[in-house]
Residue frames as qw, qx, qy, qz and C-alpha x, y, z in Angstrom:
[[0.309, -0.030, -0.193, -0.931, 21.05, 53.60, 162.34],
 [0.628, -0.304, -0.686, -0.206, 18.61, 50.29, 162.68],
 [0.486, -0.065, -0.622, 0.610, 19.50, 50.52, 166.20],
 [0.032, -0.065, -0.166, 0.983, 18.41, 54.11, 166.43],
 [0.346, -0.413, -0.752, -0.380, 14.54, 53.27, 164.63],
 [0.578, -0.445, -0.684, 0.006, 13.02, 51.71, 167.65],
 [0.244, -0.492, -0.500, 0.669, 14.52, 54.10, 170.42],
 [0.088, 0.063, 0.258, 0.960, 13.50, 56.97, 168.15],
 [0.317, -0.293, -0.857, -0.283, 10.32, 55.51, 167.75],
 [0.599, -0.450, -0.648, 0.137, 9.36, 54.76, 171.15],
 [0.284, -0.147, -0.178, 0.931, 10.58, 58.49, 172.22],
 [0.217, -0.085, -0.333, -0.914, 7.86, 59.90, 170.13],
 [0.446, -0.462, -0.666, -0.379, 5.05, 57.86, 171.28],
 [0.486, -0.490, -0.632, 0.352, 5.98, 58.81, 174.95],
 [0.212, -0.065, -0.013, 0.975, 6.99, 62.62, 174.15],
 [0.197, 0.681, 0.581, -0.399, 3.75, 64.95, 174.66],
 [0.199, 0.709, -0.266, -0.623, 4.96, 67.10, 171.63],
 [0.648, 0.434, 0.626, 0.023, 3.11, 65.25, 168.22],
 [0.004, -0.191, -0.554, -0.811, 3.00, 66.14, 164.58],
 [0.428, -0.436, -0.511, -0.604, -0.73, 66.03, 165.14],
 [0.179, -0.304, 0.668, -0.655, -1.79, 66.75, 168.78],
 [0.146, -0.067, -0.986, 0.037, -3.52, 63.98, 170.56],
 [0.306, 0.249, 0.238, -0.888, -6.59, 66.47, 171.18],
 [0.456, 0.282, -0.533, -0.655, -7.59, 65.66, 167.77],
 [0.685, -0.401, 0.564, -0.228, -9.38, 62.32, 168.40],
 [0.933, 0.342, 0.111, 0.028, -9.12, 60.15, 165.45],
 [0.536, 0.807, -0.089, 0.231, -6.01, 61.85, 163.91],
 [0.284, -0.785, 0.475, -0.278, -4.13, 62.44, 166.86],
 [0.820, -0.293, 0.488, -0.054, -3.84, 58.80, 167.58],
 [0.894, 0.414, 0.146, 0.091, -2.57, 57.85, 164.16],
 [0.016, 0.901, -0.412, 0.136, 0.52, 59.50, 164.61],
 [0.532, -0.484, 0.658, -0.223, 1.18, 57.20, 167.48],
 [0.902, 0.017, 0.418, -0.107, 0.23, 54.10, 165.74],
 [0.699, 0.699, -0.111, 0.101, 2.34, 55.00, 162.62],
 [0.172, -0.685, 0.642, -0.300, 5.47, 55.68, 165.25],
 [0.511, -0.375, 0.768, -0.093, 5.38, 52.34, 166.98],
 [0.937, 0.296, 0.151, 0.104, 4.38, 50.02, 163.39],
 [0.814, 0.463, -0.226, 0.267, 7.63, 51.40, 162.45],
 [0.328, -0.596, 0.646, -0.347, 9.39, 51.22, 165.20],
 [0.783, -0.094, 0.524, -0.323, 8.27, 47.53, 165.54],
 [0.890, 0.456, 0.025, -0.003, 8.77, 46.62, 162.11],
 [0.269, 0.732, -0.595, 0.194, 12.71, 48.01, 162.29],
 [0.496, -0.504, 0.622, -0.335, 12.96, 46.04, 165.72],
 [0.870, 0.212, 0.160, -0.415, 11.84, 43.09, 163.58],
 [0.742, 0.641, -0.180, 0.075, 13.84, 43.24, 160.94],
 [0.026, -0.770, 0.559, -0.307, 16.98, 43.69, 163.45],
 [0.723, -0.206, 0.588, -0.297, 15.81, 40.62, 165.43],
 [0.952, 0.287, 0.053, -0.096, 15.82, 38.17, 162.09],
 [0.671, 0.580, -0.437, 0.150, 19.24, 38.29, 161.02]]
């Protein structure tokens, strides 16, 4: 499942289908930025141990 995170992640930030469409300008982008901190933070946590 840790494994899964990051590619999950990184699907959503490249997939053109958002929770919040990137039209939006402020709002749209937070989507993305909330996708890859966690995505990044799982990848982290996977990398320490």
């Amino acid at each position: 499942m840790k494994k899964l995170i990051p590619i999950l992640s990184a699907i959503y930030i490249i997939s053109p289908i958002d929770l919040i469409p990137d039209v939006i300008p402020v709002l749209g982008w937070i989507d993305d930025v909330v996708a890859l901190v966690i995505g990044v933070s799982a990848m982290l946590k996977k990398t320490e141990k």
